[in-house]
Phi, psi and omega in degrees: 000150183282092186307213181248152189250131248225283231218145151295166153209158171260119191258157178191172186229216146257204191275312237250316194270115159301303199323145157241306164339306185304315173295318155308286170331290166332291179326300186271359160277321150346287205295324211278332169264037186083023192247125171258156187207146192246120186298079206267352184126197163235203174041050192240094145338115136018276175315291188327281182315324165283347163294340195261012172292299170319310187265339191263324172048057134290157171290351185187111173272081163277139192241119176252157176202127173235004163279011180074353159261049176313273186335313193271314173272340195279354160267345165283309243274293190317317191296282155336357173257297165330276179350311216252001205240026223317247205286346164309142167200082166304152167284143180253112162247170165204179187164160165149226167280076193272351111214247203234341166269136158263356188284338191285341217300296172342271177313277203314322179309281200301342183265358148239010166275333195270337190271353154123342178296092184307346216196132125229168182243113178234153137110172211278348191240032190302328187291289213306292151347300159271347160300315182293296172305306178298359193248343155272306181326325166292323174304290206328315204302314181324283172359275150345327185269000000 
């Protein structure tokens, strides 16, 4: 059974990762914590996301990447979403492989946390984590209605 669904969310990748699995994974995990959640592709422009940021107006903006160029467009994305969104502001993470060093995963959290990102998930305990986060998010999201 489904639970009810409590917060939107935007699932989205970056320009450079072709994958979908992840988004499709995502989706249904999403959904299993109270989330309905929209699929934007894979290879999404900046733009796109922040236009479809604008028309769906979710409560959580997830950036998934498992091609290792997280880190560099997933910091365009965020500067551009900021730019663009003026006083709308959904919450943002992102995680997966954002890049090709795991010695990096520290600097890279703080440097797109300073870059506008509420969240990020790396690392052997990226799953656990976000799990953990979307099962408070989902209270708050409760609250909230």
């Amino acid at each position: 059974m489904q639970p009810a669904q409590h917060f939107k969310c935007l699932l989205t990748t970056i320009e450079s990762d072709s994958h979908t699995w992840n988004l499709v994974y995502l989706q249904r995990f999403i959904q299993e914590h109270g989330g309905l959640a929209k699929i934007l592709g894979c290879c999404v422009s900046p733009r796109e996301t922040v236009d479809a940021i604008k028309s769906f107006r979710p409560d959580l903006v997830v950036v998934s990447s498992v091609n290792g160029h997280g880190f560099h467009q997933g910091r365009e994305l965020i500067t551009k979403a900021v730019q663009s969104l003026g006083t709308y502001r959904p919450i943002f993470v992102v995680g997966g492989k954002l890049t090709t060093a795991e010695e990096d995963n520290k600097w890279i959290s703080d440097d797109l946390q300073k870059a506008g990102y509420d969240k990020v998930f790396v690392g052997q305990s990226a799953i656990e984590d976000f799990t953990s986060f979307l099962q408070e998010f989902r209270q708050q999201a409760m609250v909230s209605c």
